[in-house]
C-alpha positions as CSV (number, residue, x, y, z in Angstrom):
1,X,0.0,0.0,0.0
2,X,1.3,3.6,-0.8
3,X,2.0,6.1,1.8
4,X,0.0,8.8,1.4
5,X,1.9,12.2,0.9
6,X,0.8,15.1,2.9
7,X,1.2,18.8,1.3
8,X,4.8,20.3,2.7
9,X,3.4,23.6,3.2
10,X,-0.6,22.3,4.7
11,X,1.0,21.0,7.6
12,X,0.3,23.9,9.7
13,X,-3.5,24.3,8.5
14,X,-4.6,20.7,8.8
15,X,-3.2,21.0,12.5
16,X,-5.2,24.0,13.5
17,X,-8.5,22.7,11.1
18,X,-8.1,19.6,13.3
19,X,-7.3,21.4,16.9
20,X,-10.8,23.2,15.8
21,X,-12.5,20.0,15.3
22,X,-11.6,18.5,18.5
23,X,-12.6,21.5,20.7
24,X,-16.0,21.5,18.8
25,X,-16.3,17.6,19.6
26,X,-15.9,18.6,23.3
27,X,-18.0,21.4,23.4
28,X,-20.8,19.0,21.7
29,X,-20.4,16.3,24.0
30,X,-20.5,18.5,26.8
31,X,-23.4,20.8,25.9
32,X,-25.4,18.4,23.6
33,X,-27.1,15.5,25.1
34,X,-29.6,14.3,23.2
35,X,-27.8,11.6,21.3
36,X,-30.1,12.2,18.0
37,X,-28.7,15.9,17.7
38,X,-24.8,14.7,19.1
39,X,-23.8,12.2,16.6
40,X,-24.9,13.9,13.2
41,X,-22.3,16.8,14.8
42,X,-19.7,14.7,15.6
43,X,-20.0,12.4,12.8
44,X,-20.0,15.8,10.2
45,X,-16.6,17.1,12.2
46,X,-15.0,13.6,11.7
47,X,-16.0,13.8,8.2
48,X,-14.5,17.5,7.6
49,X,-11.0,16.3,9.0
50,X,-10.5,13.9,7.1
51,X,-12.0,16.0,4.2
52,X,-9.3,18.7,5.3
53,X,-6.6,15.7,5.4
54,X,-7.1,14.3,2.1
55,X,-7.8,17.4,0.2
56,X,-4.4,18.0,1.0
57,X,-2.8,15.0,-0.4
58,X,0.2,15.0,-3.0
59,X,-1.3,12.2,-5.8
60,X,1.2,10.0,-6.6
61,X,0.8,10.1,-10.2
62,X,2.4,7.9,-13.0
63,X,3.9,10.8,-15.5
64,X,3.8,9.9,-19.1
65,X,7.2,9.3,-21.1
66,X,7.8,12.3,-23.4
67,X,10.5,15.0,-24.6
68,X,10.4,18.7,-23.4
69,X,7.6,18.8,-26.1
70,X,5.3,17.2,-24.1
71,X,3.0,20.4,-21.9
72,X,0.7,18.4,-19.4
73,X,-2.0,19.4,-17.0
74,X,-1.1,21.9,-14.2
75,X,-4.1,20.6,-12.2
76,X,-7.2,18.2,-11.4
77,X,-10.7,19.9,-13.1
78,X,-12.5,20.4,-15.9
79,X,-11.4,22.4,-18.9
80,X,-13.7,25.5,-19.3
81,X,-11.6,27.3,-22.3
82,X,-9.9,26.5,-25.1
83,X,-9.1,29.8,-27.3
84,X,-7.0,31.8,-29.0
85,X,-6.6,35.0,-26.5
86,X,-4.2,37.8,-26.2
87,X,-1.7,37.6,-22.7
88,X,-1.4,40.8,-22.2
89,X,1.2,40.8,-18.9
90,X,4.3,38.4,-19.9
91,X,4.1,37.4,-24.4
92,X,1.9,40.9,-25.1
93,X,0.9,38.9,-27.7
94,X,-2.0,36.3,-28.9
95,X,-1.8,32.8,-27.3
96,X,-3.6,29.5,-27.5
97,X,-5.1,29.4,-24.0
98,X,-6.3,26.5,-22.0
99,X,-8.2,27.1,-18.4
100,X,-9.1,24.3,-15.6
101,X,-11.0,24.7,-13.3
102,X,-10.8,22.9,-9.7
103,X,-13.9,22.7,-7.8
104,X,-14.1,22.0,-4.3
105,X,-13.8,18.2,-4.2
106,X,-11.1,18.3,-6.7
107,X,-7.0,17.5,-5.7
108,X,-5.2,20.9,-5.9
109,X,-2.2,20.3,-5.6
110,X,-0.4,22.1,-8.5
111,X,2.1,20.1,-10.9
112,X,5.1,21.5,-13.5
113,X,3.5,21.6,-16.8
114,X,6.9,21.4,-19.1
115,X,10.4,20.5,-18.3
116,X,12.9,23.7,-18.8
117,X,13.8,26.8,-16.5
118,X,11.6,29.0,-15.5
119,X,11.9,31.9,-17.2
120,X,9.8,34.6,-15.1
121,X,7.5,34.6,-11.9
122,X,5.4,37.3,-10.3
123,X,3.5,37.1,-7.6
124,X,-0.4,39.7,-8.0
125,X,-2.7,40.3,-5.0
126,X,-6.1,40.6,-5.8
127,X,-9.9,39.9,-5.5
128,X,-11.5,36.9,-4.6
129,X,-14.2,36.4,-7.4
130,X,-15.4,32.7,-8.7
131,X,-12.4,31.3,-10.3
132,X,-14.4,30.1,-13.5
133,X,-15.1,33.8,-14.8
134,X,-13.5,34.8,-17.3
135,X,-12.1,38.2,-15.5
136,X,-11.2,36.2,-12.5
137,X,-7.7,35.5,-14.8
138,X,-6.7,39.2,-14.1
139,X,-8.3,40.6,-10.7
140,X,-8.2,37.7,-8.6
141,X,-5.2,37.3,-6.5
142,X,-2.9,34.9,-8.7
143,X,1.0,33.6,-9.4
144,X,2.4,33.7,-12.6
145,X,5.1,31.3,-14.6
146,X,6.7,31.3,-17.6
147,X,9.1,28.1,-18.2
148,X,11.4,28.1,-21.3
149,X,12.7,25.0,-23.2
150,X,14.4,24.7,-26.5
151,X,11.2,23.9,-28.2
152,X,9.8,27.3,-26.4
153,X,7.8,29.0,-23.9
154,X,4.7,28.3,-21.3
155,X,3.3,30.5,-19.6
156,X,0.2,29.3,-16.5
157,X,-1.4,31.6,-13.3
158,X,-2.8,29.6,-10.5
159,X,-5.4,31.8,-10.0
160,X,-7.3,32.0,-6.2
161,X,-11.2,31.7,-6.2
162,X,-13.9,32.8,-4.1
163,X,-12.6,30.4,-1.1
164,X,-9.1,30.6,-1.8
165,X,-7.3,32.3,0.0
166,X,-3.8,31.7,-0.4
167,X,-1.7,29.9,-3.2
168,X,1.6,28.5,-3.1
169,X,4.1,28.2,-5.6
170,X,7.6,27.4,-5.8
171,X,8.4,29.0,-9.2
172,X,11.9,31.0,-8.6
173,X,13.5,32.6,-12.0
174,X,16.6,30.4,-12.7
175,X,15.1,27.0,-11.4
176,X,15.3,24.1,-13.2
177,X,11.9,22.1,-13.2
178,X,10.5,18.8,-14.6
179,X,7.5,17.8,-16.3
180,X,5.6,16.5,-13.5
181,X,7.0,17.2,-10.3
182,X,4.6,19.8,-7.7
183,X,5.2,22.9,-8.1
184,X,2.9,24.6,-5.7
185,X,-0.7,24.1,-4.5
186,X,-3.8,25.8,-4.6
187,X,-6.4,25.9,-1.2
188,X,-9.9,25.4,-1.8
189,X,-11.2,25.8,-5.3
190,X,-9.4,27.5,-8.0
191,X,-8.3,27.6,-11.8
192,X,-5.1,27.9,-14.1
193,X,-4.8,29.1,-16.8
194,X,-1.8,27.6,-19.5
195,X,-0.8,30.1,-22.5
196,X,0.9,28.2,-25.3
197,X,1.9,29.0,-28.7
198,X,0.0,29.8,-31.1
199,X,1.5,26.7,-33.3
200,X,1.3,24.5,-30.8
201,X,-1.0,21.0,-31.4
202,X,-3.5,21.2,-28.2
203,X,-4.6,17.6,-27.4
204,X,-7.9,18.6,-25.4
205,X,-12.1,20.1,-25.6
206,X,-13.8,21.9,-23.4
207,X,-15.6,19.9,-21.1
208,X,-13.0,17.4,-20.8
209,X,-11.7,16.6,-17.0
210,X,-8.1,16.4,-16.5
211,X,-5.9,14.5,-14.4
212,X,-2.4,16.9,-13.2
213,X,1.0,15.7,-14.4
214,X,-1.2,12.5,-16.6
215,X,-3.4,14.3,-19.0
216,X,-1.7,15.8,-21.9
217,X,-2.8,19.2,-22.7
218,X,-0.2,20.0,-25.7
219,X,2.9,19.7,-27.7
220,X,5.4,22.0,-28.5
221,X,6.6,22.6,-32.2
């Protein structure tokens, strides 16, 4: 059986979402006796920490064989665009652009699209609208990537939602990344958004779910 890998940087949260949990427990078997009304309460805060434990979870995912051509999925979710649009803070230029989106229930732990070096990062504060509108890309609070190869450039923002309220990312310009490996994760609903060239042959439809790190999203020229 596989260990299951916990999040680096969720330590500190599951610990205080569980210390909650346990003081409510108390307070509920202290103050609430009829047994009818106790156990749906207890049995919901079980149920929420080991929501709060698993949501957390690194996958461990088997990464398809491929060449620095190869651009798979930054995240779990659904994908909710697939157009050409202009990226107006890092290319200035039109891109092919492909959007997730992670609902609640979905892993969000985030996952290097390419292999290559990354090639610019910038860190935006923002709003907190729902990630799957469209202008959510630019106000919400977000991290941006670019990772260079010799076949080219992505760019991707992990983009906070409406319940997200803080996104990690290990991006550094300089770093050396692979295909695959996590590189950040997002808490509690979210979306990314992956700019690729415009000649670039995009191997997914809307409406299609992906899997991070598994499902491929692209290849480079």
């Amino acid at each position: 059986m596989k260990r299951i890998v916990i999040d680096k940087d969720s330590k500190d949260a599951i610990a205080i979402y569980w210390t909650v949990s346990v003081v409510l427990a108390v307070l509920a078997i202290l103050f609430i006796h009829p047994l009818w009304a106790l156990i749906p309460i207890l049995l919901f805060l079980l149920v929420f920490a080991f929501f709060v434990f698993w949501f957390h979870r690194v996958p461990d995912r088997e990464i398809p064989e491929g060449d620095e051509t190869l651009v798979t999925a930054v995240a779990d979710g659904k994908v909710v665009v697939v157009e050409r649009a202009y990226e107006g803070e890092y290319f200035k230029e039109d891109r092919i652009q492909v959007s997730i989106y992670m609902d609640f229930f979905d892993v969000h732990t985030n996952f290097w699209p390419v292999t290559g070096e990354v090639s610019y990062y910038k860190y935006h504060p923002g709003k907190y609208l729902l990630a799957f509108l469209p202008k959510s890309s630019e106000k919400n609070e977000h991290s941006s990537t670019a990772i260079r190869n010799s076949h080219g450039e992505v760019f991707f923002k992990q983009i906070a939602g409406t319940f997200a309220r803080r996104i990690v990312c290990y991006s550094k310009e300089g770093l050396e990344v692979e295909r695959g490996k996590q590189c950040g994760i997002i808490k509690f609903g979210s979306r990314i958004d992956i700019y690729l060239p415009l000649d670039a042959e995009i191997l997914v439809k809307e409406g299609e779910f992906t899997v991070a790190s598994v499902t491929k999203i692209a290849r480079l020229k």
